[in-house]
C-alpha positions as CSV (number, residue, x, y, z in Angstrom):
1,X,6.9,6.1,-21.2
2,X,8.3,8.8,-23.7
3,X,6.2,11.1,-22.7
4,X,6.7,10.5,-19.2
5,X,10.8,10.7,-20.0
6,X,10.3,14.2,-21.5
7,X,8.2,15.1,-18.5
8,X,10.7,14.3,-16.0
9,X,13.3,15.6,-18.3
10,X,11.2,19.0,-18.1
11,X,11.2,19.1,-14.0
12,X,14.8,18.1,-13.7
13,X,15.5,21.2,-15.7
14,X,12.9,23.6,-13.3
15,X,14.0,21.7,-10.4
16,X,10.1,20.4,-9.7
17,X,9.3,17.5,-7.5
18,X,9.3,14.3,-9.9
19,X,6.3,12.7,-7.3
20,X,8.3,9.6,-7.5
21,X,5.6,7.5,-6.1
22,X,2.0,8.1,-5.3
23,X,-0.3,6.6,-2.7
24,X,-4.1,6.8,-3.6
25,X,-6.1,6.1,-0.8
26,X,-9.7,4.9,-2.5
27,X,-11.3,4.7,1.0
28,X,-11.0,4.9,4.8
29,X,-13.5,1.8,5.4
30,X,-11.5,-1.0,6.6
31,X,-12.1,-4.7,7.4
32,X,-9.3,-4.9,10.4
33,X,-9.0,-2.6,13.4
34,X,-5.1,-2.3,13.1
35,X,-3.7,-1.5,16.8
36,X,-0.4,0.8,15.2
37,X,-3.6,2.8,12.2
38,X,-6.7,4.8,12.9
39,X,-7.4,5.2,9.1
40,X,-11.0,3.9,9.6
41,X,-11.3,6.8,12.6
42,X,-11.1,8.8,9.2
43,X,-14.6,10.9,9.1
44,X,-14.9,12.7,5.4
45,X,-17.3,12.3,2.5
46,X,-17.4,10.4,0.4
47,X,-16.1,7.4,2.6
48,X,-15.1,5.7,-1.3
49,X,-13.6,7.6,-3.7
50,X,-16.0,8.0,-7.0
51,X,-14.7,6.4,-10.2
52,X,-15.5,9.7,-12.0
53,X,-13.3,11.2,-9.0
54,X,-10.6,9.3,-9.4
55,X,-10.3,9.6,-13.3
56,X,-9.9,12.9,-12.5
57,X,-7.0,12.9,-10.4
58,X,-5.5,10.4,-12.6
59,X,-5.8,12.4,-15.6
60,X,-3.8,15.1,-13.2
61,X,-1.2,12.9,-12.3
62,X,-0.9,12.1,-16.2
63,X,-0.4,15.7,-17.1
64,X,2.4,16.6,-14.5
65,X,4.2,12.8,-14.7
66,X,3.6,9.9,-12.2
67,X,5.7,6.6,-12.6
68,X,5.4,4.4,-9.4
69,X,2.0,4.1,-8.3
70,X,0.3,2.2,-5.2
71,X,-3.7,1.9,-4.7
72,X,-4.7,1.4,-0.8
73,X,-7.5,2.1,1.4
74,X,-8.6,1.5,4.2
75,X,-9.3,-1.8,2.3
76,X,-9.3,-1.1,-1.3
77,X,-11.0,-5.0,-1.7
78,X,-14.0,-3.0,-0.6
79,X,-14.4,-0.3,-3.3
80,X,-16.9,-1.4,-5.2
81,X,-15.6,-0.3,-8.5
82,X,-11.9,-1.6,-7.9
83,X,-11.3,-2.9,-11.3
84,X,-12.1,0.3,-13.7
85,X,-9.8,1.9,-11.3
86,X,-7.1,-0.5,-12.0
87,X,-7.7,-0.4,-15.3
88,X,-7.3,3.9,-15.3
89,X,-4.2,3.8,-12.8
90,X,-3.0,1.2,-15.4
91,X,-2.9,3.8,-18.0
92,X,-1.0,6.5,-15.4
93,X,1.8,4.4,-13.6
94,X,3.7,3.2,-16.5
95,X,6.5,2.0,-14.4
96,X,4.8,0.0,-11.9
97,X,1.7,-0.6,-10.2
98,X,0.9,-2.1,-6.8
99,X,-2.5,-2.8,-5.2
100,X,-2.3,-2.5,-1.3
101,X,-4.9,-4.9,0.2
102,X,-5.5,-6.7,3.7
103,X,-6.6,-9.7,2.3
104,X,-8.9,-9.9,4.7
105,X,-12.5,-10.4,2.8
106,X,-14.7,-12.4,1.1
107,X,-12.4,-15.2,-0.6
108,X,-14.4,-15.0,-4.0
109,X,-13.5,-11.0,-3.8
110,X,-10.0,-11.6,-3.2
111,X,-10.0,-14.1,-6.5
112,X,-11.5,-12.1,-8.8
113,X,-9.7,-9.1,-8.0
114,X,-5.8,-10.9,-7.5
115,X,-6.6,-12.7,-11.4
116,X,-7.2,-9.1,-12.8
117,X,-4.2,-7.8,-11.3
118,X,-1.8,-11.2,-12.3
119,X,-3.9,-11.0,-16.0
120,X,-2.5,-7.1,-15.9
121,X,1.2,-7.3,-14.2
122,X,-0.2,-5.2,-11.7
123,X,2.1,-5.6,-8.3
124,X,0.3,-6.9,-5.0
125,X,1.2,-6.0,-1.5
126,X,-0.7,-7.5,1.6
127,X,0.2,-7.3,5.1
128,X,1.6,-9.9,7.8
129,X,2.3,-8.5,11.7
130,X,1.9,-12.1,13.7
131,X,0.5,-15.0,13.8
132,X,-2.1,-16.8,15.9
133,X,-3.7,-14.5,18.9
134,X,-0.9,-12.0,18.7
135,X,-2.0,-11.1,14.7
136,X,-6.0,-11.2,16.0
137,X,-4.5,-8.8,18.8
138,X,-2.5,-6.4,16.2
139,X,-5.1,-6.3,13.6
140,X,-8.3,-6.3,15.5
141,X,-9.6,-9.3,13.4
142,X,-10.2,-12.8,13.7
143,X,-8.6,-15.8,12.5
144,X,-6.3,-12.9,10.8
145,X,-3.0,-15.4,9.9
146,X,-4.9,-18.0,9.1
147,X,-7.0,-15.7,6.8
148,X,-4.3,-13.7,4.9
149,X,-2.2,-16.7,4.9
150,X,-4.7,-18.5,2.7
151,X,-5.3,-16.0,0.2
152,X,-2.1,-15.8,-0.2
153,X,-1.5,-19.4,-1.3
154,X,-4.6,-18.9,-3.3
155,X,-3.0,-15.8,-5.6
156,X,0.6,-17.6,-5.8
157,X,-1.8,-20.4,-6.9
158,X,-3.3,-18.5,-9.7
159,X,-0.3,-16.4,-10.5
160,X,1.5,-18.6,-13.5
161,X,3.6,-16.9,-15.8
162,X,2.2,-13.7,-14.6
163,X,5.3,-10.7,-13.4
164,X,3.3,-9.4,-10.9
165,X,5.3,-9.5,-7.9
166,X,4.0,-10.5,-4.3
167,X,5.2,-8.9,-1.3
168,X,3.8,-8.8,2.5
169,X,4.7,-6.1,4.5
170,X,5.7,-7.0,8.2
171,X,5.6,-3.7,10.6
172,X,8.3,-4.9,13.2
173,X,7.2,-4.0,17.3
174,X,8.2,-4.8,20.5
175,X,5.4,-7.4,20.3
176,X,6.1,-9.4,17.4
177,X,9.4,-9.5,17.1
178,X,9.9,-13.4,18.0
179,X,7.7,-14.2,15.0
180,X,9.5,-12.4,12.4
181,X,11.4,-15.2,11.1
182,X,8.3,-17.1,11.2
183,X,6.4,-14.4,9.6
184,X,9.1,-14.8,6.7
185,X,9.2,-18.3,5.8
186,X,5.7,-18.6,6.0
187,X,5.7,-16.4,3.3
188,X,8.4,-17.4,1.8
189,X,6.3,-21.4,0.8
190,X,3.6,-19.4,-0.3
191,X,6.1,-17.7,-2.9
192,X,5.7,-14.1,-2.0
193,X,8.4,-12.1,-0.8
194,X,8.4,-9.4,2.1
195,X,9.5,-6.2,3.1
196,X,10.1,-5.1,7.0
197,X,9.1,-1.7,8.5
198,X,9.1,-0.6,12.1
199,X,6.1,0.7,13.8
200,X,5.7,4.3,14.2
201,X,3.3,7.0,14.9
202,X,4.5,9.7,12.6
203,X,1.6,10.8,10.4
204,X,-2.0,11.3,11.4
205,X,-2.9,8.1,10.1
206,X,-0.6,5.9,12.7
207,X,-1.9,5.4,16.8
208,X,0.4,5.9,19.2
209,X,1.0,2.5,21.3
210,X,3.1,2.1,24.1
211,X,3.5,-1.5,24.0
212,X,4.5,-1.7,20.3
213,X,7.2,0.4,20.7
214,X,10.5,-1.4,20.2
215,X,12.5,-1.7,22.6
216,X,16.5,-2.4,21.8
217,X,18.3,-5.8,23.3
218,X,19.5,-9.2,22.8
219,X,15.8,-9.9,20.9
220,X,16.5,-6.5,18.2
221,X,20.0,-7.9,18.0
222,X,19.1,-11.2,17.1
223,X,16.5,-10.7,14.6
224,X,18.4,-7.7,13.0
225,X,21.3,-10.6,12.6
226,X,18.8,-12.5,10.8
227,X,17.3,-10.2,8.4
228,X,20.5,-8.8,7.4
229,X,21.2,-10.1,3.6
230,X,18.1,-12.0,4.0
231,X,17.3,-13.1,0.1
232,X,13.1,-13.4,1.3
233,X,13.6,-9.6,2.2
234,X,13.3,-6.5,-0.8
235,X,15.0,-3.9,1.8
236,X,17.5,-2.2,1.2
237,X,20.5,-3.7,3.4
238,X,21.4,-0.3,4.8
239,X,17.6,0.3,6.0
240,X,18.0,-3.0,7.7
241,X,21.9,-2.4,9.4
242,X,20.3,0.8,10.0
243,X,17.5,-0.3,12.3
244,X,19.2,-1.1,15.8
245,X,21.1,2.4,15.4
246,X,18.4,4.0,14.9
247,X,16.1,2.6,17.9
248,X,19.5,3.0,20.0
249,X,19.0,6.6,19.0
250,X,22.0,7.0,17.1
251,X,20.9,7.4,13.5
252,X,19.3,10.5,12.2
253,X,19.1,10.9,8.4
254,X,17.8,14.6,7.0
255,X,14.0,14.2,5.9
256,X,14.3,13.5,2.1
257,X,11.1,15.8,1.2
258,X,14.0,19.2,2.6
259,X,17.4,17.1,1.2
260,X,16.5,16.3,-2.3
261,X,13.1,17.8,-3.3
262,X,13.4,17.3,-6.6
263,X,13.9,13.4,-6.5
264,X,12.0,11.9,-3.7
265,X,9.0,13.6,-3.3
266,X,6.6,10.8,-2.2
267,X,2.6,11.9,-2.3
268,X,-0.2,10.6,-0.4
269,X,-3.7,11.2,-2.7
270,X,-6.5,10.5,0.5
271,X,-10.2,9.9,-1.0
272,X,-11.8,12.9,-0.9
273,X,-8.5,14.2,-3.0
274,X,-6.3,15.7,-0.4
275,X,-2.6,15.4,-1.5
276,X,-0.7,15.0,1.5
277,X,3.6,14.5,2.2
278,X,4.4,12.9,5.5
279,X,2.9,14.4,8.5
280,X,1.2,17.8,8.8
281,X,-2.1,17.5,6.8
282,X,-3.0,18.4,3.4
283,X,-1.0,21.0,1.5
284,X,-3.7,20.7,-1.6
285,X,-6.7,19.1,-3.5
286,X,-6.6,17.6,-7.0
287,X,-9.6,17.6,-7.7
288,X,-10.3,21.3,-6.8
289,X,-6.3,22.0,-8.4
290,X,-3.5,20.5,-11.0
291,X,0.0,19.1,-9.2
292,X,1.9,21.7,-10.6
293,X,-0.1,24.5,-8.9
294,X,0.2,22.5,-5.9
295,X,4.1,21.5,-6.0
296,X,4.8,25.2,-6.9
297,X,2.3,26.8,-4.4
298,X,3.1,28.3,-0.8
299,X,1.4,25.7,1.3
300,X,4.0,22.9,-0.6
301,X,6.5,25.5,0.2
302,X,5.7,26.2,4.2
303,X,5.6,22.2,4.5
304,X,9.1,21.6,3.6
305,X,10.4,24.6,6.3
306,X,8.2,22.6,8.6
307,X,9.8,19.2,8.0
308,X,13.4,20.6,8.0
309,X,13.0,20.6,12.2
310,X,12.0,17.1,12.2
311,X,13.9,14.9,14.2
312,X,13.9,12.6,11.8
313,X,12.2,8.6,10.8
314,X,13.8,5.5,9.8
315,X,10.6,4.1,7.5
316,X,10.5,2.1,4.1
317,X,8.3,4.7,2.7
318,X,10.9,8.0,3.2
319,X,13.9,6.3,4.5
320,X,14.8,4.3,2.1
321,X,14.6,6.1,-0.4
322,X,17.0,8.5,0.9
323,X,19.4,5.6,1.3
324,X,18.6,4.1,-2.1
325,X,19.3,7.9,-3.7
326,X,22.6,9.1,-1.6
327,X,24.2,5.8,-0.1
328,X,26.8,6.5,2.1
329,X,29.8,4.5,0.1
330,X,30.6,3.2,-3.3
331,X,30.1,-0.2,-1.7
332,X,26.4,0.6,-0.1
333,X,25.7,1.8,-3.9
334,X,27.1,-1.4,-5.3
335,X,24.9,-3.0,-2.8
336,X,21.7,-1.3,-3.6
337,X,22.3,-1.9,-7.5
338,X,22.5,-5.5,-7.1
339,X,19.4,-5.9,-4.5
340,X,17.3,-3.3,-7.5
341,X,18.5,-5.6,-10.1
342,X,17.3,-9.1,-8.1
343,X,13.9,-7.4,-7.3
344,X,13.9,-6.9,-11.2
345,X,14.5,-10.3,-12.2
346,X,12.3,-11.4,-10.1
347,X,9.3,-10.0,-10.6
């Protein structure tokens, strides 16, 4: 943690990205066939990111200072060697550490893996779009709710005295949007929280879908009534006021990669090492090159002049940050503080 103080300290002073939370991607090998995601479309080698691979990167993020750190796929349940990576991105996200999983495998899998993570304080995140035929339809599995709803009775089961905190992820569309509430306090008597998003296809990674685009009216209005000052929801309350105005059309924010640089750079580590931002591809390797060389080099640079015509997102991921970082009153920062300090207490 000191050293991690001096090191942010260090690219305050130089004005360098902080990388204020990184995504590493272990693999693009998926047990769902998400209708809104076309990671598993993903066609690179390796299709699982090496251990020896990932130590490496780690040991990068190490040298140039990483706090916040998330470990996805694909379905990370399926990389073999999981655990020794937990254990490594243990050692490099001092502040926190989430693991990113479907839940949707083999129950004794999910088991073994969610008591290393509770045993460690190591954060998990899951995901929840609908119930019944409508989730089967949005994931492209079967028996998904039922699935995922059981594992996560099973983890809160295990999870004691552990902090590690558990969140589902609902990505709100024009399809689901009647089950939201549903979605919630479903959740909510398993004892995980959630967080709310709205489908997108921004980045390479997202399909576009007609149908899943929302669609503003008495339904948005309604469940945007509900969520606000939800206590089963971590966003921010200005991402969720924000939402309506935004699908209206009315809400633009400036991308937070051009407006603050230095505090909210957000990096996406994909398996075969490519660091990417938001949406334009790769702008480096770490495995082939350290962040530093990366942050500071003319690819990272063109990026940003790129994303400075963007018309703009309203996701948890970019968003929210910006909101959480410049709110628009003393009140909203109030307001942020106090939601921050909850989360805290309750993990």
């Amino acid at each position: 943690m000191l050293r991690n103080a001096y090191l942010t300290g260090k690219k305050l002073i130089r004005k360098h990205p902080l990388n204020s939370s990184t995504e590493i991607r272990l693999t693009h090998l998926c047990t769902q066939r998400c209708r809104q995601c076309q990671v598993y479309k993903r066609n690179v080698d390796p299709a699982v990111m090496p251990l020896e691979d990932f130590k490496t990167i780690a040991y990068r993020l190490r040298q140039y200072g990483s706090n916040i750190g998330f470990i996805s796929g694909g379905e990370s349940l399926l990389v073999p060697h999981l655990i020794p990576i937990l254990e490594e991105a243990k050692k490099t996200f001092p502040v926190a550490l989430t693991l990113v999983t479907g839940l949707y495998a083999k129950t004794d899998l999910v088991q073994k893996v969610a008591k290393y993570c509770l045993e460690n304080n190591i954060n998990i995140q899951t995901s929840l779009d609908g119930l019944g035929s409508l989730g089967d339809d949005l994931r492209g599995a079967k028996n998904f709710s039922e699935t995922v709803l059981h594992h996560m009775n099973l983890i809160n089961d295990l999870k004691g005295q552990s902090k590690s905190l558990l969140y589902t992820n609902i990505v709100i569309n024009n399809l689901n949007m009647d089950q939201v509430p549903e979605l919630i306090a479903k959740a909510r008597t398993r004892g995980w929280k959630c967080t709310v998003g709205l489908y997108h296809h921004l980045t390479e990674t997202t399909t576009k879908d007609r149908e899943l685009i929302i669609q503003d009216g008495p339904r948005l209005e309604k469940l945007i009534t509900f969520l606000d000052k939800n206590p089963d929801i971590l966003n921010l309350n200005s991402f969720i006021r924000g939402i309506r105005p935004y699908v209206q059309g009315k809400t633009t924010l400036p991308c937070p990669f051009v407006a603050s640089p230095v505090l909210m750079t957000r990096s996406t580590i994909m398996e075969n090492g490519d660091l990417t931002l938001c949406w334009g591809g790769p702008i480096g390797n770490l495995l082939k090159e350290d962040l530093y060389s990366i942050f500071t080099g003319k690819r990272y640079t063109q990026r940003l002049n790129e994303y400075s015509s963007c018309n703009g997102c309203w996701t948890t991921c970019y968003t929210q940050r910006y909101l959480l970082i410049k709110p628009s009153s003393a009140a909203e920062a109030w307001d942020n503080t106090r939601k921050l300090w909850k989360l805290k207490r309750k993990s």
